[in-house]
DRENPA-3360 file (N, C-alpha, C; in nm, 2 decimals, always signed):
BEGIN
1 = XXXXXXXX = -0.98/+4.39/-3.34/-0.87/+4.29/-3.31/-0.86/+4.26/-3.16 ~ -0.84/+4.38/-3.08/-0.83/+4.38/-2.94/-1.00/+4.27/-2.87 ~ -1.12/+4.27/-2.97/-1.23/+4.20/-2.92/-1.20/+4.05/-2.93 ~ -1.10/+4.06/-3.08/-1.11/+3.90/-3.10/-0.98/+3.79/-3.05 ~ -0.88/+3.89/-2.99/-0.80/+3.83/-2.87/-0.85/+3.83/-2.73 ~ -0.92/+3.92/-2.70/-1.01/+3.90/-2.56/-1.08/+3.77/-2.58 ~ -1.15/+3.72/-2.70/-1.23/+3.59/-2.67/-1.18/+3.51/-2.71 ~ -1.06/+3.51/-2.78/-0.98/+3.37/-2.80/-0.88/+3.35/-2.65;
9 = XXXXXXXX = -0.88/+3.44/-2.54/-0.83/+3.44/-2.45/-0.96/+3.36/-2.28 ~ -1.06/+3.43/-2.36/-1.16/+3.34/-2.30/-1.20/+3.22/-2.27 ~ -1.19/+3.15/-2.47/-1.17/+3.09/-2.49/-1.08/+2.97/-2.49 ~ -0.97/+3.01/-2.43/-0.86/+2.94/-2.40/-0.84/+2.92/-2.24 ~ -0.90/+3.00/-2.15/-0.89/+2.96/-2.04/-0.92/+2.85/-1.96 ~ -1.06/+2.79/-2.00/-1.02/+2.64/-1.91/-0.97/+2.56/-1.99 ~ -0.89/+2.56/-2.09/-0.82/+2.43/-2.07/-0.67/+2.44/-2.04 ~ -0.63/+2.63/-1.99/-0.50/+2.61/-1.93/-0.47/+2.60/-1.80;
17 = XXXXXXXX = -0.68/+2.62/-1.79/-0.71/+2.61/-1.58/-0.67/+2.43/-1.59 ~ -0.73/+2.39/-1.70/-0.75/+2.20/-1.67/-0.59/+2.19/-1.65 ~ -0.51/+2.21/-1.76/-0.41/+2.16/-1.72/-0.33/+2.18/-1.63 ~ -0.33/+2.32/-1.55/-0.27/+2.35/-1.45/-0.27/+2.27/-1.40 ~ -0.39/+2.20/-1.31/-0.39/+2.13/-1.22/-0.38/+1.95/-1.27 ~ -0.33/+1.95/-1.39/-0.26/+1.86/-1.44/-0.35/+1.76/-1.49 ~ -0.48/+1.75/-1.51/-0.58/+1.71/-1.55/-0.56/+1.67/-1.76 ~ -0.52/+1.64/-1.81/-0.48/+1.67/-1.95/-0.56/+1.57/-2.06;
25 = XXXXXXXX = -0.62/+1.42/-1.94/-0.70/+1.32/-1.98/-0.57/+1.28/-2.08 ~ -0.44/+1.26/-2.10/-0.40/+1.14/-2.13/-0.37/+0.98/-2.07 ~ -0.33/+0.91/-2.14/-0.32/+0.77/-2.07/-0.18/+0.78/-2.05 ~ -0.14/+0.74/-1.92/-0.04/+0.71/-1.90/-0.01/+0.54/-1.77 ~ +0.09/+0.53/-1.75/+0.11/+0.40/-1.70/+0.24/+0.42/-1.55 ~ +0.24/+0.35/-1.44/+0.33/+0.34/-1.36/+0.29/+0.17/-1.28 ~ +0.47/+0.14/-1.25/+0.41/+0.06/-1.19/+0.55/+0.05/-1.08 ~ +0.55/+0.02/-0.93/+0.63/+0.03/-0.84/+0.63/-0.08/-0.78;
33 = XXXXXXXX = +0.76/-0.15/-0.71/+0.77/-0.25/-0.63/+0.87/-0.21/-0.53 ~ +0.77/-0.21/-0.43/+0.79/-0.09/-0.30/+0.87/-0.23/-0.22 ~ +0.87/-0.32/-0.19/+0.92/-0.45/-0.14/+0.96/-0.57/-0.18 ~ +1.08/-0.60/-0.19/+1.11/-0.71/-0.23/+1.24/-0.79/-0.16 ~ +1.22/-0.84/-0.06/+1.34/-0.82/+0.03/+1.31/-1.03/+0.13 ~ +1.43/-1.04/+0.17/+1.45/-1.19/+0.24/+1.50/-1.08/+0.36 ~ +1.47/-1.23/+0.50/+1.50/-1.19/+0.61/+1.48/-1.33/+0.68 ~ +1.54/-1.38/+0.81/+1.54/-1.44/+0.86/+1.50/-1.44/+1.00;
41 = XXXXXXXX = +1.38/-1.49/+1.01/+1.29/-1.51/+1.14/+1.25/-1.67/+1.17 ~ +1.23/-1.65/+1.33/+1.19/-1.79/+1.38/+1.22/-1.88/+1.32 ~ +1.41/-1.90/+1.29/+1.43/-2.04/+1.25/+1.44/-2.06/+1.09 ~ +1.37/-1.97/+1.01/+1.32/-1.96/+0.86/+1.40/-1.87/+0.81 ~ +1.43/-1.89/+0.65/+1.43/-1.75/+0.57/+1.29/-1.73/+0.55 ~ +1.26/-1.56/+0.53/+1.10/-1.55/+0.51/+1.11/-1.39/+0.37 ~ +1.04/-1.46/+0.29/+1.07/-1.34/+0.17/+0.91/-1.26/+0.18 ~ +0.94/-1.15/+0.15/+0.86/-1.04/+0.11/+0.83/-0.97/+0.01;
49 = XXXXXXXX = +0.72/-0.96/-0.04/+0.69/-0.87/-0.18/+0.56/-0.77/-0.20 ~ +0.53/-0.63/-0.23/+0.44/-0.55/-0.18/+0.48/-0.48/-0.36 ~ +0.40/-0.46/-0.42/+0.37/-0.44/-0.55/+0.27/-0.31/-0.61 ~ +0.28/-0.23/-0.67/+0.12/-0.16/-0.71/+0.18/-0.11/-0.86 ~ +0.00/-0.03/-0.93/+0.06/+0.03/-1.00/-0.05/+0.07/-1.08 ~ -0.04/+0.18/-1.19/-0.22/+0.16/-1.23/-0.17/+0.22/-1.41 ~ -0.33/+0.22/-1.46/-0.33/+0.28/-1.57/-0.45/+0.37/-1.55 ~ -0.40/+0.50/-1.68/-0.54/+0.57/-1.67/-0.49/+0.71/-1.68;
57 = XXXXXXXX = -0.58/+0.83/-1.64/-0.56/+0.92/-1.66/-0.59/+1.02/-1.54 ~ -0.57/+1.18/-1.54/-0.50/+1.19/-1.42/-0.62/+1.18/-1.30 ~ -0.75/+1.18/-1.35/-0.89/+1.16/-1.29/-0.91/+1.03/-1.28 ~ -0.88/+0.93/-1.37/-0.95/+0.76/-1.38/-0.85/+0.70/-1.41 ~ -0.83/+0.58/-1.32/-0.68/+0.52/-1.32/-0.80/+0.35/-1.32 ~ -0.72/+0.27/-1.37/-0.73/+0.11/-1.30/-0.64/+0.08/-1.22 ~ -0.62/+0.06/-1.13/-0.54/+0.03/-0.98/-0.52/-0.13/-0.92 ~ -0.39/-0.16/-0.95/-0.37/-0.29/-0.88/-0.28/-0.29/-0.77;
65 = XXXXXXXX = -0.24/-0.38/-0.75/-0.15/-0.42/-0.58/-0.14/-0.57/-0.51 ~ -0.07/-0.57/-0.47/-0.05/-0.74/-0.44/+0.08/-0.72/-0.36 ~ +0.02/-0.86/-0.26/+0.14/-0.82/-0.14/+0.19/-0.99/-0.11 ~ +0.28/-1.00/-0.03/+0.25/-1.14/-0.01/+0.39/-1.21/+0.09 ~ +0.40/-1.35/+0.15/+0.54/-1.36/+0.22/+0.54/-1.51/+0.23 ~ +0.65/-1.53/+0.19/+0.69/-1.68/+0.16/+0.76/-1.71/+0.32 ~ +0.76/-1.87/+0.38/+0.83/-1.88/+0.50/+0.91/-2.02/+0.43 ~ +1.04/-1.98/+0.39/+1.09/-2.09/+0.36/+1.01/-2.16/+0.24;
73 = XXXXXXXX = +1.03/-2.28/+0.20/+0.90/-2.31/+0.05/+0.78/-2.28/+0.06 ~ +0.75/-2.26/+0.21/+0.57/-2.27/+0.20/+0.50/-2.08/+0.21 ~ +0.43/-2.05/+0.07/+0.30/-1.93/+0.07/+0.25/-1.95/+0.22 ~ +0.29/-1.83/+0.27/+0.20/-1.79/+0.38/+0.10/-1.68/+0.37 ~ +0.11/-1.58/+0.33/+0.02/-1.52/+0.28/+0.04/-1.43/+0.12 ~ -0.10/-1.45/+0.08/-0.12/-1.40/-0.09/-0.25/-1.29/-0.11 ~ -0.22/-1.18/-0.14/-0.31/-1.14/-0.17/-0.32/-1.07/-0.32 ~ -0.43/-1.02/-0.36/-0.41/-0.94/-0.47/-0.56/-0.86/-0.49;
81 = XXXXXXXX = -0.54/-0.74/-0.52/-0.63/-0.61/-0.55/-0.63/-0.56/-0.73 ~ -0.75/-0.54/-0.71/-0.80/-0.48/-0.90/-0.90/-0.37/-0.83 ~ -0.87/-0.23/-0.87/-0.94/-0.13/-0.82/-0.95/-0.03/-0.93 ~ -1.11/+0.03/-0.91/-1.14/+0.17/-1.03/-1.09/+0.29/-0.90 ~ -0.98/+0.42/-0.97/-0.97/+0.52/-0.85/-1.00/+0.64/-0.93 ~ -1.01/+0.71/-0.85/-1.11/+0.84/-0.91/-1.04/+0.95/-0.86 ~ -1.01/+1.07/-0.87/-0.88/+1.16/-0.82/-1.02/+1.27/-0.78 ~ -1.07/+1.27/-0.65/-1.18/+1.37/-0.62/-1.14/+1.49/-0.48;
89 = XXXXXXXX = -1.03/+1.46/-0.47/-0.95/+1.63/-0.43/-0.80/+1.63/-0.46 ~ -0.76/+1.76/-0.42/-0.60/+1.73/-0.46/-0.51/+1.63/-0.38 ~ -0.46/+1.57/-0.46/-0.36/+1.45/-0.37/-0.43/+1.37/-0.34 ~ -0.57/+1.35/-0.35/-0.65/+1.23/-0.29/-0.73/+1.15/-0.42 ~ -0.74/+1.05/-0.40/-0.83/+0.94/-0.43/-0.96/+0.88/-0.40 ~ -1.06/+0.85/-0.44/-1.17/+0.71/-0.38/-1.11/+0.61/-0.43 ~ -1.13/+0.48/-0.42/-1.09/+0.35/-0.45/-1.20/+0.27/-0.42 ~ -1.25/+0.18/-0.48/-1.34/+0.12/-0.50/-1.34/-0.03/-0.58;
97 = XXXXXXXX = -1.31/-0.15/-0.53/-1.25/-0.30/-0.61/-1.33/-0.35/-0.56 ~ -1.22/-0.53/-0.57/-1.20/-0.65/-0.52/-1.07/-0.65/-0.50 ~ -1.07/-0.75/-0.34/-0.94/-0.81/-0.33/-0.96/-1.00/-0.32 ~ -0.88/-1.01/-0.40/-0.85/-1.21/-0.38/-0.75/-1.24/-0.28 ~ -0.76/-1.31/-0.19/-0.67/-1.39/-0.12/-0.63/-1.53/-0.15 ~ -0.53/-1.58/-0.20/-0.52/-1.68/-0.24/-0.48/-1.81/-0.07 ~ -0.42/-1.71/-0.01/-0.34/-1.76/+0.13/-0.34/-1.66/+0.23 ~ -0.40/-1.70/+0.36/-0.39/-1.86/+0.41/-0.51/-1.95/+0.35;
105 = XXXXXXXX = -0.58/-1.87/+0.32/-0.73/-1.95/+0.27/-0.79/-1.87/+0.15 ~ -0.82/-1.91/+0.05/-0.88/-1.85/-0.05/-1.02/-1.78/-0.05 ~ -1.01/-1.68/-0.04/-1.17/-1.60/-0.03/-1.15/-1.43/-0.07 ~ -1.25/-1.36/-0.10/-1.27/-1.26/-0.20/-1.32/-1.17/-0.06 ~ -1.31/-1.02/-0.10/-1.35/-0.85/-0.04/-1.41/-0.80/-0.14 ~ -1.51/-0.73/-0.12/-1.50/-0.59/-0.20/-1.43/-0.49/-0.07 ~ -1.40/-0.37/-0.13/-1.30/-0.29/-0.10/-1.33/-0.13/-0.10 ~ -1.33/-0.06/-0.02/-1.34/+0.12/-0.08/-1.29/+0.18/+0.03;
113 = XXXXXXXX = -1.18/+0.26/-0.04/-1.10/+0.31/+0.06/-1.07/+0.51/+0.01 ~ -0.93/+0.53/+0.09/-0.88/+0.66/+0.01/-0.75/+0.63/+0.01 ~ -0.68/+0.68/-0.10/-0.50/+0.69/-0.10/-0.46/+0.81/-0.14 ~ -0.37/+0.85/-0.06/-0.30/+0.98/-0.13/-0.22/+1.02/-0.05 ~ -0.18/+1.19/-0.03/-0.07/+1.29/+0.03/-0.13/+1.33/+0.13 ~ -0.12/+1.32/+0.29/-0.22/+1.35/+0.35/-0.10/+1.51/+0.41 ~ -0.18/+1.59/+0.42/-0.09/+1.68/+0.47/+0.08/+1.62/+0.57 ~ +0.15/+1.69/+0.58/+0.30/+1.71/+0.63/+0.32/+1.58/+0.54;
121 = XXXXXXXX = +0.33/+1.57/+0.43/+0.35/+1.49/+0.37/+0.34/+1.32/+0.35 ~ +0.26/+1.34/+0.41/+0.24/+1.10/+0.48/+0.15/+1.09/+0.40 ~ +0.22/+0.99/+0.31/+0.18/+0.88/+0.23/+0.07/+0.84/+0.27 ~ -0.06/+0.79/+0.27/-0.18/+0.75/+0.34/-0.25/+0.66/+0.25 ~ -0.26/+0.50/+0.29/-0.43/+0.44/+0.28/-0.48/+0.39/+0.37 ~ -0.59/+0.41/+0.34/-0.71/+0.35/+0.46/-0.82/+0.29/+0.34 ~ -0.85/+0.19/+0.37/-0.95/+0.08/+0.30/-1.02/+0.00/+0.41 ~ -1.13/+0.00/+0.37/-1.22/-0.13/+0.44/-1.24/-0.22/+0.32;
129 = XXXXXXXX = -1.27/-0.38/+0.41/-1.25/-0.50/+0.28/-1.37/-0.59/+0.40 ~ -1.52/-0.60/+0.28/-1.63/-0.64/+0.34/-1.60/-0.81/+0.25 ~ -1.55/-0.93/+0.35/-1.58/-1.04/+0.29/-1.69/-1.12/+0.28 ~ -1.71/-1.13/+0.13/-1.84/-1.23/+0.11/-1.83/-1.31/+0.16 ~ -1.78/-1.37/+0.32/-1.78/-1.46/+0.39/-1.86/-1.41/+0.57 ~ -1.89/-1.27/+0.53/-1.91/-1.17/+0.64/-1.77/-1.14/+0.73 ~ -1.70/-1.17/+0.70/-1.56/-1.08/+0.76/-1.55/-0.92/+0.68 ~ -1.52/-0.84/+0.80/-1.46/-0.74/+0.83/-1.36/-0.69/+0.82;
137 = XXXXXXXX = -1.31/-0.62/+0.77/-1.18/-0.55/+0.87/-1.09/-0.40/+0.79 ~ -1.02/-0.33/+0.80/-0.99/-0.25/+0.84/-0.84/-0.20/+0.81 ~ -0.77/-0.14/+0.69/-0.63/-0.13/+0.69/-0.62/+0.01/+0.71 ~ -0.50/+0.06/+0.77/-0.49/+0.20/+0.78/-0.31/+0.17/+0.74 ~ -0.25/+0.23/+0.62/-0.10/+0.28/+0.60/-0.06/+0.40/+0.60 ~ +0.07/+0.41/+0.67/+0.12/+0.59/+0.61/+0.28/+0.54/+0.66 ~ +0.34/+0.64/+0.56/+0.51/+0.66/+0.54/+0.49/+0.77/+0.51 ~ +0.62/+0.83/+0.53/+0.72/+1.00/+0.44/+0.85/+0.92/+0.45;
145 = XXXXXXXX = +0.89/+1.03/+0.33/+1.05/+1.04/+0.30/+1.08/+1.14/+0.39 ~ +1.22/+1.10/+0.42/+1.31/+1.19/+0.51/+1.45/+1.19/+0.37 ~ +1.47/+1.30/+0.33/+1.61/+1.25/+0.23/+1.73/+1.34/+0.28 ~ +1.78/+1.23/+0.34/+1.88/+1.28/+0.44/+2.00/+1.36/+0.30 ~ +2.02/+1.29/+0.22/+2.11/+1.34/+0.10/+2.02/+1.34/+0.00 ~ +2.11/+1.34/-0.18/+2.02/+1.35/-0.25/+1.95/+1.22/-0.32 ~ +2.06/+1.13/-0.25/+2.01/+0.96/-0.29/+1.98/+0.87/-0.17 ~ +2.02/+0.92/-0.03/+2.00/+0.82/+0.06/+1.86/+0.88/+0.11;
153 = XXXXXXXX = +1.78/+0.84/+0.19/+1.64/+0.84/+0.18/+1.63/+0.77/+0.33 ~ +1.55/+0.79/+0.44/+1.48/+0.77/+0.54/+1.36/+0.75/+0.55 ~ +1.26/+0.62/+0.56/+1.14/+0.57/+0.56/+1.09/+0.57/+0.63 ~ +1.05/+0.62/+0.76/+0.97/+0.55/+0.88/+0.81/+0.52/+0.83 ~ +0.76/+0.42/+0.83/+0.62/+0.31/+0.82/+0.57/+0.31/+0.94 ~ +0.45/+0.22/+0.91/+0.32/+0.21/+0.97/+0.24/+0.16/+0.92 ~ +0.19/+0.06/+0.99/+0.06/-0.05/+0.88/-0.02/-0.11/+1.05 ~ -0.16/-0.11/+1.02/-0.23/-0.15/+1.10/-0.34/-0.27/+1.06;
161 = XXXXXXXX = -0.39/-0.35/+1.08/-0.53/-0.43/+1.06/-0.63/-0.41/+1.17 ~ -0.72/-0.43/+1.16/-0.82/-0.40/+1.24/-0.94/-0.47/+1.21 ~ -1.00/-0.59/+1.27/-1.12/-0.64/+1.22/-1.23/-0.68/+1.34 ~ -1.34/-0.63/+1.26/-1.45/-0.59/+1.31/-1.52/-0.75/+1.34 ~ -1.45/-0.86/+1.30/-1.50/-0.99/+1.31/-1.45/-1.06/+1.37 ~ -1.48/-1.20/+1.40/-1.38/-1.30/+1.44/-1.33/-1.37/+1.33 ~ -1.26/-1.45/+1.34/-1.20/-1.54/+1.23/-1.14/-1.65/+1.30 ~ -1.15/-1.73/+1.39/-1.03/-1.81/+1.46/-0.97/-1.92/+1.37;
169 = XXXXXXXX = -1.00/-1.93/+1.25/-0.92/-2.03/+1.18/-0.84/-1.96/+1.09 ~ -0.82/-1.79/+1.09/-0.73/-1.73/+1.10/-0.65/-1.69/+1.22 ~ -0.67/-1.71/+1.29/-0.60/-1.69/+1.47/-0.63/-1.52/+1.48 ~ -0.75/-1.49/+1.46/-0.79/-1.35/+1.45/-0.88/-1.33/+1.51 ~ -0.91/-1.21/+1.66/-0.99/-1.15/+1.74/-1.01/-1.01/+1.66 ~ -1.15/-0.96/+1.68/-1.19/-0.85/+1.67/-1.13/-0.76/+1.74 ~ -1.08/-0.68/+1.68/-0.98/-0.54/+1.72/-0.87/-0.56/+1.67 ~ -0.78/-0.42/+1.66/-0.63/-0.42/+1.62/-0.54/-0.54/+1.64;
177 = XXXXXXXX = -0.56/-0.60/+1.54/-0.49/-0.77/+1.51/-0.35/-0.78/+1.51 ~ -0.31/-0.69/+1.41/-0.19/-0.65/+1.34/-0.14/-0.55/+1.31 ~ +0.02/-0.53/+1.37/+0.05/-0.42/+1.33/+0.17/-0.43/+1.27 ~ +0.25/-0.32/+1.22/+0.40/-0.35/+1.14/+0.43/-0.21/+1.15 ~ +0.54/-0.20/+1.19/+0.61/-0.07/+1.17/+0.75/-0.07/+1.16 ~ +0.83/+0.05/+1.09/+0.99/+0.00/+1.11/+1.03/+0.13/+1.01 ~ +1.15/+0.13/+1.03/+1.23/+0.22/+0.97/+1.27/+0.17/+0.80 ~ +1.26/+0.23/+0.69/+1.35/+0.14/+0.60/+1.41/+0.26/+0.50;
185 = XXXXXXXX = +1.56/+0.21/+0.49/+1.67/+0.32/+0.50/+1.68/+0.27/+0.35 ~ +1.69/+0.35/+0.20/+1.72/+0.32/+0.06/+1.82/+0.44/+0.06 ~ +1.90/+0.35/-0.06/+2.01/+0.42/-0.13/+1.94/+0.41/-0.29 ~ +1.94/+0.55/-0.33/+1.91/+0.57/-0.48/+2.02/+0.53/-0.54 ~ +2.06/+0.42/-0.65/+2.17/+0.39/-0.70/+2.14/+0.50/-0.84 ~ +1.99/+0.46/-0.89/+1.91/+0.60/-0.96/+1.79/+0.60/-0.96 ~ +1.70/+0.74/-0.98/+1.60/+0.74/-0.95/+1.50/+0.62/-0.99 ~ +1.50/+0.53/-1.01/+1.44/+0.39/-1.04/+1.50/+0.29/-0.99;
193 = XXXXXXXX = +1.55/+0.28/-0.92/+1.64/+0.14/-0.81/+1.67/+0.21/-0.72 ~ +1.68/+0.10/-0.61/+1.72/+0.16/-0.47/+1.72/+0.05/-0.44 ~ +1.82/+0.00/-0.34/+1.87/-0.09/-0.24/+1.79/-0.06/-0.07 ~ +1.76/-0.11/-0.03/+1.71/-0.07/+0.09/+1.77/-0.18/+0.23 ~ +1.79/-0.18/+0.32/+1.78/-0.23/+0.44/+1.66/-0.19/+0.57 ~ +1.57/-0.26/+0.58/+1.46/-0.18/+0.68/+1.46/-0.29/+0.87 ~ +1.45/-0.25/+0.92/+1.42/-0.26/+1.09/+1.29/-0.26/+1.12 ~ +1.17/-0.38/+1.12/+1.08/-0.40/+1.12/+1.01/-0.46/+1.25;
201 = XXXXXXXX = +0.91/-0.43/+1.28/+0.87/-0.50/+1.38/+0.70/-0.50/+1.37 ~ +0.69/-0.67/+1.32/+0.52/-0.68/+1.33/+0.49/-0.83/+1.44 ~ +0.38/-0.80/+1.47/+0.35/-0.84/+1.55/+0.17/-0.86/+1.57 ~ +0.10/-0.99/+1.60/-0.04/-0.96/+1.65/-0.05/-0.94/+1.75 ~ -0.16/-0.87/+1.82/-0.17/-0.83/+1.97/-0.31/-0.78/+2.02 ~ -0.34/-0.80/+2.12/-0.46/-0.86/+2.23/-0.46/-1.02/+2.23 ~ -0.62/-1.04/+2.18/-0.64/-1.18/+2.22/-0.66/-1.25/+2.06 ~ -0.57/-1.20/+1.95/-0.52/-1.24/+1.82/-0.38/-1.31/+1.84;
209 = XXXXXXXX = -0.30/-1.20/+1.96/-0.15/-1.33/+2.03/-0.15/-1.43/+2.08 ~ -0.28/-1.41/+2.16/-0.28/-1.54/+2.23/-0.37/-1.66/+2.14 ~ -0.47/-1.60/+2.10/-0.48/-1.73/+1.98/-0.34/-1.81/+1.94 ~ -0.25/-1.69/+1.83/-0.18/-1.77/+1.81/-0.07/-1.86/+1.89 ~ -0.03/-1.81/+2.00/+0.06/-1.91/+2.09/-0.01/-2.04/+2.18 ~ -0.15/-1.99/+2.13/-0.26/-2.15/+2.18/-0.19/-2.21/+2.08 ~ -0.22/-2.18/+1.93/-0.16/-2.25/+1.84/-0.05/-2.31/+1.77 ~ +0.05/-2.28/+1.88/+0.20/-2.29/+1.88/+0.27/-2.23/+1.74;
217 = XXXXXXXX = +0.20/-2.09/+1.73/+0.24/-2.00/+1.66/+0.33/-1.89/+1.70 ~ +0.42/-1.85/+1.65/+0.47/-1.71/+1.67/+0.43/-1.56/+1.66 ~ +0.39/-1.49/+1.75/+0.28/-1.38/+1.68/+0.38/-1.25/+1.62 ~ +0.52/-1.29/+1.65/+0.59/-1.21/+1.60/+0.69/-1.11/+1.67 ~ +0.76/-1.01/+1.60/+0.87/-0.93/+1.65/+0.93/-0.87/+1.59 ~ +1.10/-0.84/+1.63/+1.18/-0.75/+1.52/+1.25/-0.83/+1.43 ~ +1.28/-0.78/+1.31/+1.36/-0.84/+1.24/+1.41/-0.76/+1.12 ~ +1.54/-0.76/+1.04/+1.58/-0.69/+0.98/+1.57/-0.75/+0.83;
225 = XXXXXXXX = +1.54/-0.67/+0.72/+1.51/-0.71/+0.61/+1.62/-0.64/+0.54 ~ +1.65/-0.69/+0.42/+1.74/-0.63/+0.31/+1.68/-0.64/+0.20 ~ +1.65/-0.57/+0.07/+1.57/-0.61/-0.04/+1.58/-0.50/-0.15 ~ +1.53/-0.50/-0.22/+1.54/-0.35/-0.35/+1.41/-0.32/-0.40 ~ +1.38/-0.19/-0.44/+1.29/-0.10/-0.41/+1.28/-0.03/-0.57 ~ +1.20/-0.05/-0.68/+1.21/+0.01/-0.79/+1.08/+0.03/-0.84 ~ +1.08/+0.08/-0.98/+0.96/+0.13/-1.08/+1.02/+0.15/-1.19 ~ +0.89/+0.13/-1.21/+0.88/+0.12/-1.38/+0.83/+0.23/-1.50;
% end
């Protein structure tokens, strides 16, 4: 008896190792809308929307995302991501797609990046997006939660661009193009809704500013957003 509990015990060990580590190969689903917020800049209302979400299991997910910002009636920029992600250390990802731009100008990326928990807790992606147009370029994100209470929440952000090309009919120099950073403060009404107010400041900078103020463009600044923050 004592032989044939030792190997039913054997037996049973990796799939209580698989699950430990949460591996279980069911399907499951999430989907988050991390931004959804109006604000008024240069003269404009200007709306905001930043979206993700995937299917799959705790190793193979399908991965989407889409971001985008209205100025008043007119699409100013549109994008959208379809990504296979692969869970190849703890807390981390490969990511591997296409992205579509619909706006300012329609044209396609492939894409491979990493997402995940980077130690002290920051949120982290970094992707490169090679355009079948030969543009370049370069995203790096990271956020943490600060929870000041058990529903009010502290955000400080970080978003960079970086392109390895020129583009000037996007008013875009090679090197750090763009950046965005800001505080964005949510109240949990419940763990699935949240109200937010954020303090933002993006901006292009080098010789991507001065493109755009050749073009009697605004390259940007601070401005305060209000919007809500949920999942599904």
């Amino acid at each position: 008896m004592r032989a044939l509990a030792l190997a039913a015990a054997l037996l049973a060990a990796p799939a209580v190792a698989q699950n430990a580590h949460g591996h279980d190969g069911g399907i499951n689903n999430f989907t988050l809308v991390e931004e959804a917020d109006i604000t008024r800049f240069d003269g404009k209302w200007v709306a905001n929307w930043e979206a993700q979400g995937w299917i799959g299991s705790d190793m193979d997910k399908f991965w989407w995302r889409t971001e985008g910002e209205t100025k008043g009636p007119r699409l100013e920029q549109s994008e959208f991501q379809a990504l296979y992600s692969r869970n190849v250390a703890m807390f981390f990802d490969l990511q591997a797609g296409l992205r579509h731009d619909i706006r300012p100008d329609a044209r396609t990326y492939a894409v491979v990046g990493v997402q995940g928990l980077a130690p002290l807790f920051f949120e982290t992606e970094a992707h490169a997006f090679f355009g079948f147009k030969g543009d370049v370029l370069l995203r790096l994100r990271q956020s943490f939660d600060l929870r000041m209470t058990n529903r009010l929440v502290v955000q400080p952000l970080f978003e960079t661009d970086i392109y390895l090309t020129r583009e000037p009919e996007r008013l875009i120099a090679p090197g750090p193009a763009i950046i965005e950073a800001g505080i964005l403060t949510r109240y949990e009404v419940t763990r699935r809704v949240a109200p937010y107010v954020a303090v933002m400041f993006e901006r292009r900078l080098g010789e991507s500013s001065r493109l755009a103020r050749a073009a009697g463009e605004n390259p940007g600044g601070w401005s305060i957003r209000t919007g809500v923050r949920f999942w599904l």
